[in-house]
N, CA, C and O atoms as a printed pandas DataFrame, in Angstrom:
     atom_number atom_name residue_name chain_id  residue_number  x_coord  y_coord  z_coord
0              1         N          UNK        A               1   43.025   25.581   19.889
1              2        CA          UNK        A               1   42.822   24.151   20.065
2              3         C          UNK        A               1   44.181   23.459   20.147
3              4         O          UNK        A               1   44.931   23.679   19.196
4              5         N          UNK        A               2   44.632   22.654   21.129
5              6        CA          UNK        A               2   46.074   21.787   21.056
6              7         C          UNK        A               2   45.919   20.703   20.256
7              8         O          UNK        A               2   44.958   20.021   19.902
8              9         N          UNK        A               3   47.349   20.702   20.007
9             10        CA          UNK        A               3   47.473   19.399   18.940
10            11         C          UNK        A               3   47.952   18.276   19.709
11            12         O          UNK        A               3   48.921   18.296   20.468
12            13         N          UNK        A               4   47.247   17.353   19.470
13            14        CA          UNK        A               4   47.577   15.809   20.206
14            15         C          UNK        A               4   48.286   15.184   19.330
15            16         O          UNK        A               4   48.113   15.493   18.151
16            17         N          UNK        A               5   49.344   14.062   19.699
17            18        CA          UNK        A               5   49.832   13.084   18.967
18            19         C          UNK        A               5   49.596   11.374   19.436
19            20         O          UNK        A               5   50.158   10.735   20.325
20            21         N          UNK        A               6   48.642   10.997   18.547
21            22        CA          UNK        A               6   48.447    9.724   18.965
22            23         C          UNK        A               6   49.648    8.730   17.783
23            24         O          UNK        A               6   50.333    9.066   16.817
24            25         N          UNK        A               7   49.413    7.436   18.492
25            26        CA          UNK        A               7   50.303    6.684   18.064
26            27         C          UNK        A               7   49.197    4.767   18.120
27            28         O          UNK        A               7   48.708    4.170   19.079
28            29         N          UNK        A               8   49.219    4.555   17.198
29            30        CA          UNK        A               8   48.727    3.217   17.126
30            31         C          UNK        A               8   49.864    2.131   17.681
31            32         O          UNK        A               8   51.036    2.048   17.313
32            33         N          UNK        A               9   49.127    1.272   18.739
33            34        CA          UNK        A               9   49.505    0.185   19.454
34            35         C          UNK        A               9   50.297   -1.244   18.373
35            36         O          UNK        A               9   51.282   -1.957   18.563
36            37         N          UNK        A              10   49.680   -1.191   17.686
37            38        CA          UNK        A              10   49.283   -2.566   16.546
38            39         C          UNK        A              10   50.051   -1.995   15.377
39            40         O          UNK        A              10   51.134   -2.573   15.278
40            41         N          UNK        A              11   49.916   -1.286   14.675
41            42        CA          UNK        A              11   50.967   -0.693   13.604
42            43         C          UNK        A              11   52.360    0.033   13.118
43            44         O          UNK        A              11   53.151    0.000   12.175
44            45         N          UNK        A              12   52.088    0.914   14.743
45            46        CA          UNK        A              12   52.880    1.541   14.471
46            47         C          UNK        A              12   52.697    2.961   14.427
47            48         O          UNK        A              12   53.482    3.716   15.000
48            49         N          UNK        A              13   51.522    3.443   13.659
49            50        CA          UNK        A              13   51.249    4.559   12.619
50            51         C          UNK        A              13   51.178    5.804   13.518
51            52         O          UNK        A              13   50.591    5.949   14.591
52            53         N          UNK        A              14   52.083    6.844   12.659
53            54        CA          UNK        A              14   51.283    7.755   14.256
54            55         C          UNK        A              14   50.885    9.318   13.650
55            56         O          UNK        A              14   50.745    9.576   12.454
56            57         N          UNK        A              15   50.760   10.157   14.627
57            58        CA          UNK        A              15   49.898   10.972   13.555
58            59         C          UNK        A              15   49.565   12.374   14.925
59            60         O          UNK        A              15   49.639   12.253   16.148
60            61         N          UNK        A              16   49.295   13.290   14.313
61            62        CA          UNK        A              16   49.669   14.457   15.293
62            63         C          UNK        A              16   47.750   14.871   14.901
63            64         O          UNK        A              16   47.124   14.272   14.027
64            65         N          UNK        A              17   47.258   15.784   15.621
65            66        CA          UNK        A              17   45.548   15.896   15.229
66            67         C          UNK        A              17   45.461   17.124   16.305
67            68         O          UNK        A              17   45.885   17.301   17.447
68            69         N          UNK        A              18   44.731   17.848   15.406
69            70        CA          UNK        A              18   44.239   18.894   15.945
70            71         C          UNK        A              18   42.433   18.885   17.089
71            72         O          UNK        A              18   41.334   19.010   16.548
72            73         N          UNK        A              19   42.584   18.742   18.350
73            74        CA          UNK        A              19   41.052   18.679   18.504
74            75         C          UNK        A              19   41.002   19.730   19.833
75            76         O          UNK        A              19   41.877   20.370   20.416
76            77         N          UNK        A              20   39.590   19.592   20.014
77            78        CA          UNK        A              20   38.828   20.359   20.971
78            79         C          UNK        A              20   39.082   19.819   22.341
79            80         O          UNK        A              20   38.881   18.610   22.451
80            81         N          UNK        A              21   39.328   20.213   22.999
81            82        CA          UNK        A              21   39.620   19.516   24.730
82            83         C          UNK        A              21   38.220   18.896   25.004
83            84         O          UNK        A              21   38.127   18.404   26.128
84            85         N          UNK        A              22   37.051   18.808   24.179
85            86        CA          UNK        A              22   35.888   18.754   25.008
86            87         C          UNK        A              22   35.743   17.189   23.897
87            88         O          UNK        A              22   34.891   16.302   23.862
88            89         N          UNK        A              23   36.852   17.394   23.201
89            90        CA          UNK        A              23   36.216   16.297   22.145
90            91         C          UNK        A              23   36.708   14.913   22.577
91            92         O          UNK        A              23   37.672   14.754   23.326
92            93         N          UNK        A              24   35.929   13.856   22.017
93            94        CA          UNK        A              24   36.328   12.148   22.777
94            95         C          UNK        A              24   37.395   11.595   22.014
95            96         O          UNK        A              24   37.216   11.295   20.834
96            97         N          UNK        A              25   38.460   11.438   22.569
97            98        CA          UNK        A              25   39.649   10.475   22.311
98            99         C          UNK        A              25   39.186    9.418   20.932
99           100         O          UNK        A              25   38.162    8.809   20.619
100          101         N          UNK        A              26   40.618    9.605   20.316
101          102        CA          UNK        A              26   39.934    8.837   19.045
102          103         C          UNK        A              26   40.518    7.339   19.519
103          104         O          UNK        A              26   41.032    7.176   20.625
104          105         N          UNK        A              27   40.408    6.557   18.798
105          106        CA          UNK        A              27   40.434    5.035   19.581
106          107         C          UNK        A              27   40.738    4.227   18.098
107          108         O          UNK        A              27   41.321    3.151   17.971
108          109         N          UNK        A              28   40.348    4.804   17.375
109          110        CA          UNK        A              28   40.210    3.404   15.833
110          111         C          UNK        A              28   41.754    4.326   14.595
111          112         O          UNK        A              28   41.799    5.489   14.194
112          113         N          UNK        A              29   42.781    3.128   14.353
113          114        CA          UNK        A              29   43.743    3.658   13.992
114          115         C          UNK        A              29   43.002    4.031   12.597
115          116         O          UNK        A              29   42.059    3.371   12.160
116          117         N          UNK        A              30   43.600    5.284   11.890
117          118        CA          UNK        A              30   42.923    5.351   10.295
118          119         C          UNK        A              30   43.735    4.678    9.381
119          120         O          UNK        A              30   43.529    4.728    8.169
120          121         N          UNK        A              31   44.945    3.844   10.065
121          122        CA          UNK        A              31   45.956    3.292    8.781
122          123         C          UNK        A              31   45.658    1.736    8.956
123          124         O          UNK        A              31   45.908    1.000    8.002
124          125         N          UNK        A              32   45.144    1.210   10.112
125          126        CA          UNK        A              32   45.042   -0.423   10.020
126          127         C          UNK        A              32   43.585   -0.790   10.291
127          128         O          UNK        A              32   43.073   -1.877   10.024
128          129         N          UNK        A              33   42.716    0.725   11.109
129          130        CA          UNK        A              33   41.503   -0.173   11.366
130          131         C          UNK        A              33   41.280   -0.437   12.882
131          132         O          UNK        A              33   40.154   -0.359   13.374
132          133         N          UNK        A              34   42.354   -0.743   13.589
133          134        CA          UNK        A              34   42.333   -1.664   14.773
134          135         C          UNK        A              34   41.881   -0.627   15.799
135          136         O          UNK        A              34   41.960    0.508   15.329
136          137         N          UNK        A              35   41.472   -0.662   16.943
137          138        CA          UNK        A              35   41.086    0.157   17.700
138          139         C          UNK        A              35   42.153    0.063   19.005
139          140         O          UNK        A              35   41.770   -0.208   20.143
140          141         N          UNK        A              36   43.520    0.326   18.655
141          142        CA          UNK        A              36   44.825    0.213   19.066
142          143         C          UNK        A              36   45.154    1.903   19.162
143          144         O          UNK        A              36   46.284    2.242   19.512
144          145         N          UNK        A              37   44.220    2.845   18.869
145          146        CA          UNK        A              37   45.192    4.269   18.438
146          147         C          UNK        A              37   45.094    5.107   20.102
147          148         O          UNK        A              37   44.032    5.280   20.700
148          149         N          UNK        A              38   46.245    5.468   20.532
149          150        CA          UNK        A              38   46.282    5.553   21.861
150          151         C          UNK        A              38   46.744    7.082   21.823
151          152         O          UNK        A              38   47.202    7.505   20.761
152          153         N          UNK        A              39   46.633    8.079   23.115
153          154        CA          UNK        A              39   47.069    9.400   22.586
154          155         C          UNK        A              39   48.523    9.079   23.979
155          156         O          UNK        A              39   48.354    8.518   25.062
156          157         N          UNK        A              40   50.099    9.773   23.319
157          158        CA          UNK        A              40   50.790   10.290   24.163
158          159         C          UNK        A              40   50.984   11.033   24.625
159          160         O          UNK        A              40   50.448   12.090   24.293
160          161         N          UNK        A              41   51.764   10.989   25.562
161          162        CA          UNK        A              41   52.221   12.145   26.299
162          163         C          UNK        A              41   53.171   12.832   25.656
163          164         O          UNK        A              41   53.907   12.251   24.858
164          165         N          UNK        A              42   53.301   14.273   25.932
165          166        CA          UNK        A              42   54.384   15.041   25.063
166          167         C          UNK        A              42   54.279   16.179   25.453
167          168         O          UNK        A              42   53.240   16.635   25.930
168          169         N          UNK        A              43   55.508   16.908   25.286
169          170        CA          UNK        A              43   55.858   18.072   26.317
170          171         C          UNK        A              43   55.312   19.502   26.057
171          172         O          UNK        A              43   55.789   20.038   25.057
172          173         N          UNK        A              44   54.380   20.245   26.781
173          174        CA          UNK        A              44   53.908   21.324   26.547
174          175         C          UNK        A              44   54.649   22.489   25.659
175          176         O          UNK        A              44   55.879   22.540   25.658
176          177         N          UNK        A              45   54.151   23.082   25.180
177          178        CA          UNK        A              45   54.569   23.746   23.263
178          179         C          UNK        A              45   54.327   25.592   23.953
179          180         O          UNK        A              45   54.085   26.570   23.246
180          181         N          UNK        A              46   54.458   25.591   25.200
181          182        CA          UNK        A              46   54.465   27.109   26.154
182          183         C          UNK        A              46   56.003   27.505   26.931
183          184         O          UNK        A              46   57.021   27.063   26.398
184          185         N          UNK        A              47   56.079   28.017   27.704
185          186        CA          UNK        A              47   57.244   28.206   28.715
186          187         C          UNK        A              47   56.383   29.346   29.603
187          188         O          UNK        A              47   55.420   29.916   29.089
188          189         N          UNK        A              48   56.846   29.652   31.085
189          190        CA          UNK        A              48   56.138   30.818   31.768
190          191         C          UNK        A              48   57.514   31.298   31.719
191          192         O          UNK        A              48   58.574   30.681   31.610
192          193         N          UNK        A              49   57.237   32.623   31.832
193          194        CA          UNK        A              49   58.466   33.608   32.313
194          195         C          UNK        A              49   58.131   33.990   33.663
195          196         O          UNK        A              49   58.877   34.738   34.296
């Protein structure tokens, strides 16, 4: 399962989460409440040879 790192819009707060590719984007920050929690972009954790 990849680890996502979302980051809240409104707080600040941010936070790395383990989920399922099939699973729905989380949306509600767990540190303020606000439904500000957005997922980034960030650089693949592989290399090809």
């Amino acid at each position: 399962m990849p680890i996502y790192a979302y980051k809240c819009e409104s707080c600040g707060h941010a936070k790395d989460v383990l989920q399922k590719i099939s699973d729905a984007p989380l949306t509600v920050c767990p540190q303020c409440g606000e439904p500000a929690f957005k997922k980034q972009v960030t650089a693949a954790g592989f290399q090809l040879k």
